[in-house]
C-alpha positions in Angstrom: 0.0 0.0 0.0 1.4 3.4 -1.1 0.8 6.5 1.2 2.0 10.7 0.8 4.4 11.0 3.8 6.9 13.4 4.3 10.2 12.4 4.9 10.6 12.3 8.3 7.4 10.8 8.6 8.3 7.8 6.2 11.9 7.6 8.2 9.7 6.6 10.9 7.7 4.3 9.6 11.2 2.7 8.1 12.2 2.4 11.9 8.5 1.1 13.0 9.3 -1.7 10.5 12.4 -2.6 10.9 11.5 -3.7 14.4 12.7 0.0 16.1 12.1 -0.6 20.0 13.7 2.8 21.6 14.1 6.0 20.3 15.8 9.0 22.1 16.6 12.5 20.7 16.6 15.6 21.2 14.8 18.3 19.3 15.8 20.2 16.2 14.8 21.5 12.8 14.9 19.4 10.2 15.2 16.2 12.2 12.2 16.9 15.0 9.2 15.6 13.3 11.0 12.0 12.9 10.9 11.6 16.8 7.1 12.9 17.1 6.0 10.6 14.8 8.3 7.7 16.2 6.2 8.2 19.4 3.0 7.6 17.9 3.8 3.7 17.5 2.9 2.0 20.5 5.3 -0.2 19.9 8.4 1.8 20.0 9.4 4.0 23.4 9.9 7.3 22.7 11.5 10.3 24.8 13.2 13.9 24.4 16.4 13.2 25.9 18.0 16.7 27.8 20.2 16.9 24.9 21.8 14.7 21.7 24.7 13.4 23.7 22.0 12.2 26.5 20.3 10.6 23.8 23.0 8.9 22.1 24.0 7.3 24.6 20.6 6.5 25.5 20.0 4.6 22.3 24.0 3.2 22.8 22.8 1.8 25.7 19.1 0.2 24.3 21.7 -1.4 21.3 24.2 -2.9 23.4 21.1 -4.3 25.7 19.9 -6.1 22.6 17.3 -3.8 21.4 17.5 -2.1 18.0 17.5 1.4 18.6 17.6 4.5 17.0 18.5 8.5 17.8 17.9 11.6 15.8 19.1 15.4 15.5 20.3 18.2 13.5 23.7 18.8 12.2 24.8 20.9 14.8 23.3 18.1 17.7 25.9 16.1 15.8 28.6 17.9 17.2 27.0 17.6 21.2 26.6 13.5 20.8 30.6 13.5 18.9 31.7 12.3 21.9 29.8 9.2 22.2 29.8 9.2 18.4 33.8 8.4 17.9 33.6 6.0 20.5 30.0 3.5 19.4 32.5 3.1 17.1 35.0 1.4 18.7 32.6 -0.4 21.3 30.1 -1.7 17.9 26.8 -2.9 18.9 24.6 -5.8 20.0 21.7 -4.9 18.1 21.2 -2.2 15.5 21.9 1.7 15.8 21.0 4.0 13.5 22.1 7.9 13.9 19.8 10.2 12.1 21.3 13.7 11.5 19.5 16.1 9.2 21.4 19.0 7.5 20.0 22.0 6.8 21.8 23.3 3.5 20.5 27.0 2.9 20.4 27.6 7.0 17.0 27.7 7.2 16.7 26.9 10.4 20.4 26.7 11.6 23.7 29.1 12.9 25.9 27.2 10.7 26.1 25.0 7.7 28.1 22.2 8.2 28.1 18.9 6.4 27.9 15.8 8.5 29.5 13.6 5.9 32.7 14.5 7.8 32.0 13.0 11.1 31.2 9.6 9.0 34.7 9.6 7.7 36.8 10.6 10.6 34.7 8.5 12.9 34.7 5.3 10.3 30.7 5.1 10.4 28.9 3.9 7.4 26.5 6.8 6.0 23.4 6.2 3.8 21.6 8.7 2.2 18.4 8.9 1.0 16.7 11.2 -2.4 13.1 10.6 -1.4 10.7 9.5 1.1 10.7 5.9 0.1 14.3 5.5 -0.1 14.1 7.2 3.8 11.8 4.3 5.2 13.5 1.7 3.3 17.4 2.9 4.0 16.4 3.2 7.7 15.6 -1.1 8.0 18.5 -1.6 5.9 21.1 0.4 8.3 19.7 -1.4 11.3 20.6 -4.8 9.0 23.9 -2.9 8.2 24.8 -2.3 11.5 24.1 -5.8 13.3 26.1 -7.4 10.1 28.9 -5.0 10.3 28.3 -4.8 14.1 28.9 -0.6 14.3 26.0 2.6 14.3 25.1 3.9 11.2 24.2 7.3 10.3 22.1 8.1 8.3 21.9 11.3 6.4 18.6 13.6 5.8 19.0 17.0 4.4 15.8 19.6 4.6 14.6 19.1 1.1 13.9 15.0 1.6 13.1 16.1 5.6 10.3 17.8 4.6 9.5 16.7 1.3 6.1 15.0 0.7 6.0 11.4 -1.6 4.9 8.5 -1.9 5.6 5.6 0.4 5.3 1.7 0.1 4.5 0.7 3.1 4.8 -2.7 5.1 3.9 -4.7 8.0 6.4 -4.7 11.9 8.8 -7.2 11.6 9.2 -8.2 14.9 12.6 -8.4 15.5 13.9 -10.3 19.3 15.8 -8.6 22.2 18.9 -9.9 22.0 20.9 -11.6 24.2 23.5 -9.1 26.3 26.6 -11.0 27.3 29.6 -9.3 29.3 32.3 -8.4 27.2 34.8 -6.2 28.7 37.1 -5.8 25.6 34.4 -4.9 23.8 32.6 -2.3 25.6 35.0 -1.0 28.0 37.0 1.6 26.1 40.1 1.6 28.4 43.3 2.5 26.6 44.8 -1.1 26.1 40.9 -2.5 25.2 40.5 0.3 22.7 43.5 0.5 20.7 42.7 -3.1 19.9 39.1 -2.0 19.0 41.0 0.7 16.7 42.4 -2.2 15.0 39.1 -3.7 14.4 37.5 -0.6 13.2 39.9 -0.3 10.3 39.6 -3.9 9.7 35.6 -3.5 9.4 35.8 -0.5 7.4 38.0 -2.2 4.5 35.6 -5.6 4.7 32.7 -3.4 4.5 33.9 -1.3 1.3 35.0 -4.7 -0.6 31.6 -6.1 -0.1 30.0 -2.8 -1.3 29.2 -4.4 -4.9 27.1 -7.1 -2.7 25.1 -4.9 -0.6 22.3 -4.4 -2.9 23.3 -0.6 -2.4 24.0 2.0 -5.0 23.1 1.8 -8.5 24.4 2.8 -12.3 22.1 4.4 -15.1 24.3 3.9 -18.0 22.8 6.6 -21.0 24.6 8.5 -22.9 28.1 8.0 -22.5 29.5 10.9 -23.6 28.9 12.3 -20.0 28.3 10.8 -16.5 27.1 12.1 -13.0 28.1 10.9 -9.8 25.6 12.2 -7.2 22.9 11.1 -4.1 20.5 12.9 -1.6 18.4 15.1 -3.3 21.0 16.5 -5.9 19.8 13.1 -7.8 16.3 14.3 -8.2 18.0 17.2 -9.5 19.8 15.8 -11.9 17.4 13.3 -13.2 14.9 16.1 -14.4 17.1 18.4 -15.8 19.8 16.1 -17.3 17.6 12.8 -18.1 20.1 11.6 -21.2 23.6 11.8 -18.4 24.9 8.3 -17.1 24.0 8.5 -13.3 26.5 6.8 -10.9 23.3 7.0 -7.7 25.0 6.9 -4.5 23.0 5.1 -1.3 26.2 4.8 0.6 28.0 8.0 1.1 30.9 6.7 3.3 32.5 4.7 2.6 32.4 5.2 -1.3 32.8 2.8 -3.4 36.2 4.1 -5.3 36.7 1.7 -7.5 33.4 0.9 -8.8 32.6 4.6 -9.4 36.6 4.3 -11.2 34.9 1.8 -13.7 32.0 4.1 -14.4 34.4 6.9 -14.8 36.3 4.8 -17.4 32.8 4.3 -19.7 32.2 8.2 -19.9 33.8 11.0 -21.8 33.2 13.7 -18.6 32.5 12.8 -14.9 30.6 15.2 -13.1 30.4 15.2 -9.3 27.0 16.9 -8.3 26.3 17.9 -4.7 25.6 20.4 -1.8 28.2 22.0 0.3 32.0 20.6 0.7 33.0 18.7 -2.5 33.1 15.2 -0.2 32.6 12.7 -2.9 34.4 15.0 -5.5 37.9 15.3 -3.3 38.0 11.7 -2.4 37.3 10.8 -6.3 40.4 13.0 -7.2 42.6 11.9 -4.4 42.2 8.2 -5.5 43.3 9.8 -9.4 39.7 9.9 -11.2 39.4 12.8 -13.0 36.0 15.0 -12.6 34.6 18.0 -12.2 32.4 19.6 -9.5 32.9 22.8 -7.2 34.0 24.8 -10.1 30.3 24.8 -11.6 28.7 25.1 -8.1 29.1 26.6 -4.7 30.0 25.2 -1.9 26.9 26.9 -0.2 23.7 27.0 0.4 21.3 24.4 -1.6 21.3 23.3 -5.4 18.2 23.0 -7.1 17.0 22.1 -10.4 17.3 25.8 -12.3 20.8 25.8 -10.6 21.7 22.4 -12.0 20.1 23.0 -15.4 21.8 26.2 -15.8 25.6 24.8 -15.3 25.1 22.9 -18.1 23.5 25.4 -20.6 19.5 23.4 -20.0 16.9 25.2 -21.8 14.2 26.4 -19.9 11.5 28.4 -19.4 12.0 32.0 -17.9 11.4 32.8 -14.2 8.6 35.0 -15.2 8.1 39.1 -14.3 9.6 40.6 -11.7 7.9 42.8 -9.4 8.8 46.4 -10.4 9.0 48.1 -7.0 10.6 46.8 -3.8 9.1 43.8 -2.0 8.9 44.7 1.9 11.6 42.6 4.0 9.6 40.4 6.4 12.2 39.4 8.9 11.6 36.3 11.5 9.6 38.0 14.4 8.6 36.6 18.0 4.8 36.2 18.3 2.2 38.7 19.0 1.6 38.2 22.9 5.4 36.7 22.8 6.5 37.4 26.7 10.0 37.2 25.2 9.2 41.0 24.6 9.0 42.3 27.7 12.0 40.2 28.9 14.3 42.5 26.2 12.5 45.6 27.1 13.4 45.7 30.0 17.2 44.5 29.5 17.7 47.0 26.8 16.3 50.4 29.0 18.5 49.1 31.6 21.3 49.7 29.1 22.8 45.7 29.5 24.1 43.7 26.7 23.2 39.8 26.1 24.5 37.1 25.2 22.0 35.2 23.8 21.3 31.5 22.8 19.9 29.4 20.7 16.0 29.0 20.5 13.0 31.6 19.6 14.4 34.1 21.8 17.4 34.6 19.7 14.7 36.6 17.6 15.7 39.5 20.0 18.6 40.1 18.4 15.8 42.0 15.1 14.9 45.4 15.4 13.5 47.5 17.0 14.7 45.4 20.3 18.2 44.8 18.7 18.7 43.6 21.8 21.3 40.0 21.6 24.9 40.7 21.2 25.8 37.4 20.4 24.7 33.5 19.7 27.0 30.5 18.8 25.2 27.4 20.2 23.1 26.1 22.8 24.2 26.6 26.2 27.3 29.2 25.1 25.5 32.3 26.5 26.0 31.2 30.1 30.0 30.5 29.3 30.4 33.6 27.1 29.1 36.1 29.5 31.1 35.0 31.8 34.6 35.0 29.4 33.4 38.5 28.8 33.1 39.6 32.4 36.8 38.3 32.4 38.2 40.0 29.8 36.2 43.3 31.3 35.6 43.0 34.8 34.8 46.7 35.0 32.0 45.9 32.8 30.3 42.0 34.8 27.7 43.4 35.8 26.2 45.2 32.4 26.2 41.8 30.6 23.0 39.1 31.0 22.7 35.5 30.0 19.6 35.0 28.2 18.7 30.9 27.8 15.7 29.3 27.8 14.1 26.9 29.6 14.6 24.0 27.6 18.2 25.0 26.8 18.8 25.7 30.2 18.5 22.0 30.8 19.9 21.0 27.7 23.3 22.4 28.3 23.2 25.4 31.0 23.1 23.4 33.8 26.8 22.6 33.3 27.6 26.3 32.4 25.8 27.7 35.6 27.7 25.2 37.8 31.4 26.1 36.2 30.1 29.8 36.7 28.9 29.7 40.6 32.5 27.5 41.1 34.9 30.2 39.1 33.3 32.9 41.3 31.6 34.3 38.5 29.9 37.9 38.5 27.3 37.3 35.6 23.6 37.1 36.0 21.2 34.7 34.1 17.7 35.5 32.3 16.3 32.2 31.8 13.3 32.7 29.6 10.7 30.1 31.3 8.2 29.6 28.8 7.1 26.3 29.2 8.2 24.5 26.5 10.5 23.9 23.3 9.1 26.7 21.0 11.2 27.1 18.3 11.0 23.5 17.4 7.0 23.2 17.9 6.5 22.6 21.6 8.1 19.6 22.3 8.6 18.9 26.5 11.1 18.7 28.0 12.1 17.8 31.7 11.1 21.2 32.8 7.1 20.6 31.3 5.9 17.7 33.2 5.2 15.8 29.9 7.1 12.9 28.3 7.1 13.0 24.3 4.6 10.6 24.7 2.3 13.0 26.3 2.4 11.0 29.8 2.9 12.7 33.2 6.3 13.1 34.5 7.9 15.0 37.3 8.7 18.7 36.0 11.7 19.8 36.8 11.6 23.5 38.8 14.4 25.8 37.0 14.9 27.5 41.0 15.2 24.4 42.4 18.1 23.3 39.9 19.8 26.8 40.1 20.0 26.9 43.9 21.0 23.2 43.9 23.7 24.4 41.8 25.3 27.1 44.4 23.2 30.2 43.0 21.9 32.2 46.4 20.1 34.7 44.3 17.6 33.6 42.2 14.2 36.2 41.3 11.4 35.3 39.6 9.7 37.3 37.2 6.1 38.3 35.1 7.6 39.0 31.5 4.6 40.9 31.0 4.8 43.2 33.5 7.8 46.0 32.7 8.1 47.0 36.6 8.2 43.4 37.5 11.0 42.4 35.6 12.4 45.5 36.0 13.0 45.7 39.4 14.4 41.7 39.1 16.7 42.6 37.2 18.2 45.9 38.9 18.2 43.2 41.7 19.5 40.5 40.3 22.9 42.7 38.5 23.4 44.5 41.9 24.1 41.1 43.7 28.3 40.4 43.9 28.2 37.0 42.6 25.9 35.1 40.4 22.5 35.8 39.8 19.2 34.3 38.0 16.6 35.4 37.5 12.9 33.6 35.7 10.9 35.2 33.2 8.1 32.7 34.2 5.6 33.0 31.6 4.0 30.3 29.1 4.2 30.5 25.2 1.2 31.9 24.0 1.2 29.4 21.3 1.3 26.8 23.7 -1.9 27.8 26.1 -4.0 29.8 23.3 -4.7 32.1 25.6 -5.9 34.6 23.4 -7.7 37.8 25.3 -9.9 40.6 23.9 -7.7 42.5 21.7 -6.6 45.9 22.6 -7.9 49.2 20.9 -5.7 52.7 20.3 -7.8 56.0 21.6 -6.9 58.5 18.7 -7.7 61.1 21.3 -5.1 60.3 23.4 -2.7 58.8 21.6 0.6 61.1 21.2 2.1 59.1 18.4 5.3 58.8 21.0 6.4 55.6 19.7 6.6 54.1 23.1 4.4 51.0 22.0 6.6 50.6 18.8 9.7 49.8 21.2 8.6 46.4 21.8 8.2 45.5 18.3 4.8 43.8 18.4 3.7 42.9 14.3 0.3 43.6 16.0 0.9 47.1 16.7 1.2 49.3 13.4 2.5 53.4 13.0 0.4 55.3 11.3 -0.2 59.2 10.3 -2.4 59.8 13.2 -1.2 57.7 15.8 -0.6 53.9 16.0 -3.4 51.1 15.2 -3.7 47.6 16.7 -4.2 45.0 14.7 -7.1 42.9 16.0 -6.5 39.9 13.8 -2.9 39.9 15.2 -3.1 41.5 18.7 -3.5 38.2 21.9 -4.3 41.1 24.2 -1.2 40.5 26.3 -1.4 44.1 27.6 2.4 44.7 27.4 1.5 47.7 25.1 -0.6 49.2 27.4 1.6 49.3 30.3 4.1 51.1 28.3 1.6 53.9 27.2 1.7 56.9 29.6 -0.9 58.3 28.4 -3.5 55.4 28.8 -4.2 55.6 24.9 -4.3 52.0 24.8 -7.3 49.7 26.3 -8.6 46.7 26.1 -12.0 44.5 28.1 -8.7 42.9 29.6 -6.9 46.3 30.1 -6.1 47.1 34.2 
């Protein structure tokens, strides 16, 4: 039976039928839908581990019980579960492991744009890749297979476009597939120095076995067309190329790492050019050349961002059909904004009158860093604001106390816990704004072990953000209504007066998360002054215009954080106080 899934949803159902029991991850665009709909099969457990090194090891552990398991993330979660990563390696498996990691090519949702093909290579982990949704549900039973044969993890390899792609799916029935038996085997799975430089041994001795029985894996395929001119490519780049250049010999690639040099040698030998097509580093095209075939590749495409069809066609002179008109005037910018009703708002607000600088972090709240609340001074990765304001209060200790930390709630516990317990033991001076709002919102509300909730929606103990802080040596900790300017306010001139370290929570849920939509508010053109004290905030509810401002009651969530910031009571509401 075929079926329209997206990717992530057919990845899945590839792990549902390949007899999947555990899955741990953490959240992250492109990779979080794979886990939500993982934990709609009864059959498989399913949690939101604190972060992607928690959950690979979670999913290490499930595997060397005897349970095929599987863990997913982003690229950059990648680099958080590396640790455990270089070392599954060495220890191998009991039953299978797959490691999903989606790229995001383009940054559409990501600080960076790294390609995970890498950590395959230096780690000596088979990578598959899939170009559609089908080849995503099948590729995912066949790594488990791979990885019990071979006995190591496999990765494999989404990118956005096949992430959240829709197509169609053949799906089958559960295999049922037994817990294995676990049996102690300390020079297996004890990586001491003396067990793990034989493991080293073995890796290199898996690695070449596995890349001479390529050819036999029922993996990769040729398209042998014209021969005047061949293509080695994979992922979505192959959809690419097969509508645009339908007459080229195709060289498809399932397996990534390792490649299979010598095969792709022979196809190179029955062409008159050898094109290496794909997005960001030149991987397959480097290790091609270093191993003396000749091709092309970089030099008709860049390095970054994402291909696409027009992109491909165009390298190699494709007719097609114009773009079509251009607008003749200038198309308004419409920059990522936090929510109407966002309490993130009136967290920067205040921070910014109070003349501090941030450094920020990774999650919806970053989006304080836009206009007019230009308000984040820096983000690198989840959990660095903690650590960087406090390198910055060392390189300017005249200057501790005007720098904040600004993490959320499910960051916090993703990777500031750690930061805030280094900070209280150096003797730091920085204070913390952790941005309690219930929930993983720039994901789509996942929980997390501040909520309450598992990611199967059971009931849980919630962790309490004071609680942790003061167990963590923090004396000072102030809690906070985001919503209410004087509130935070005076938590804030509190929290930076104290000699030490300092939190303090902007308690206040999502308002995607509770709905909690209120009677919109309403601008009185009489006594409106056209200050632009509402504008401050940046609200996309609240709009300038000749006479004053206008609020947009389509938009507005009736949060009332405009109101309080009018001093001249021109904004009201049924909610207003």
């Amino acid at each position: 039976m075929k079926k329209l899934m997206l990717g992530n949803q057919a990845l899945a159902q590839g792990a549902w039928e390949a007899g999947c029991r555990v899955v741990s991850s953490y959240p992250g665009t492109p990779s979080t839908e794979i886990t939500e709909f993982a934990s709609k099969y009864p059959e498989i457990y399913t949690e939101w581990a604190a972060n992607e090194k928690v959950a690979l090891e979670v999913a290490l552990g499930a595997a060397v019980g005897g349970a095929r398991a599987m863990c997913c993330m982003k690229h950059v979660g990648l680099n958080v579960a590396a640790d455990p990563l270089f070392t599954a390696a060495y220890t191998g498996v009991n039953a299978g492991l797959v490691i999903v990691v989606a790229d995001d090519p383009g940054m559409h949702s990501s600080q960076n744009e790294q390609d995970s093909r890498f950590y395959a290579r230096s780690a000596h982990i088979p990578m598959l890749e899939p170009s559609d949704s089908d080849e995503a549900r099948w590729m995912v039973g066949r790594a488990f297979e791979l990885s019990e044969q071979f006995d190591t993890p496999v990765i494999v390899r989404m990118v956005t476009r096949i992430a959240h792609g829709h197509g169609l799916v053949e799906v089958g029935p559960r295999r049922e597939v037994p817990v294995k038996p676990y049996e102690k085997n300390i020079p297996k799975y004890v990586m001491m120095p003396a067990m793990a430089r034989s493991r080293h041994i073995g890796v290199e001795k898996r690695e070449n076995r596995l890349t001479a029985e390529l050819a036999e894996l029922g993996l990769n395929r040729v398209e042998m067309n014209d021969l005047a001119f061949g293509v080695v490519t994979s992922s979505t780049c192959y959809q690419y190329v097969k509508e645009m250049l339908p007459e080229a010999s195709v060289y498809k690639l399932d397996m990534v790492y390792p490649l299979p040099v010598e095969d792709i040698r022979k196809f190179a030998s029955q062409v008159g050019r050898l094109v290496v097509i794909e997005e960001l580093e030149p991987f397959i095209e480097d290790t091609l050349k270093a191993a003396g075939i000749a091709c092309e590749g970089k030099k008709l495409f860049s390095r970054q961002g994402e291909l696409s069809a027009r992109m491909v066609g165009k390298a190699f002179g494709v007719p097609m059909a114009p773009e079509g008109p251009k607008a003749d005037f200038a198309v308004p910018v419409r920059p990522p904004i936090m929510c109407p009703g966002c309490p993130h708002r009136g967290t920067y607000y205040a921070i910014k009158k109070l003349g501090l600088s941030v450094t920020g972090d990774i999650g919806c709240y970053t989006l304080g860093a836009a206009a007019p609340l230009s308000a984040i001074d820096s983000c690198v990765c989840m959990g660095a604001s903690i650590n960087m304001s406090h390198g910055m209060g060392l390189a300017r200790p005249e200057d501790a106390k005007k720098w904040v930390a600004v993490i959320g709630d499910s960051t916090f516990f993703h990777s500031g816990m750690t930061g805030l317990a280094s900070a209280v033991y150096n003797k730091s001076k920085l204070t913390l704004v952790v941005l309690d709002n219930r929930t993983t919102g720039m994901t789509g509300h996942q929980d997390h072990p501040g909520t309450g909730k598992t990611a199967k929606g059971e009931e849980t103990v919630a962790l309490d953000i004071e609680t942790v802080a003061r167990a963590l040596g923090v004396k000072d900790v102030f809690t906070a209504n985001p919503l209410n300017p004087e509130d935070m306010e005076q938590a804030l001139r509190a929290a930076v007066a104290v000699d030490g370290v300092s939190v303090v929570i902007a308690k206040e849920p999502c308002i995607m998360l509770t709905k909690a939509r209120k009677p919109s508010f309403e601008s009185d053109g009489q006594k409106c002054k056209n200050c632009g004290m509402c504008l401050k905030i940046g609200c996309p509810a609240i709009e300038k215009r000749e006479k004053g401002v206008w609020i947009n009651p389509a938009l507005c969530t009736g949060c009332g954080l405009c109101a309080k910031l009018c001093r001249f009571g021109a904004l009201g509401g049924q909610n207003h106080e």
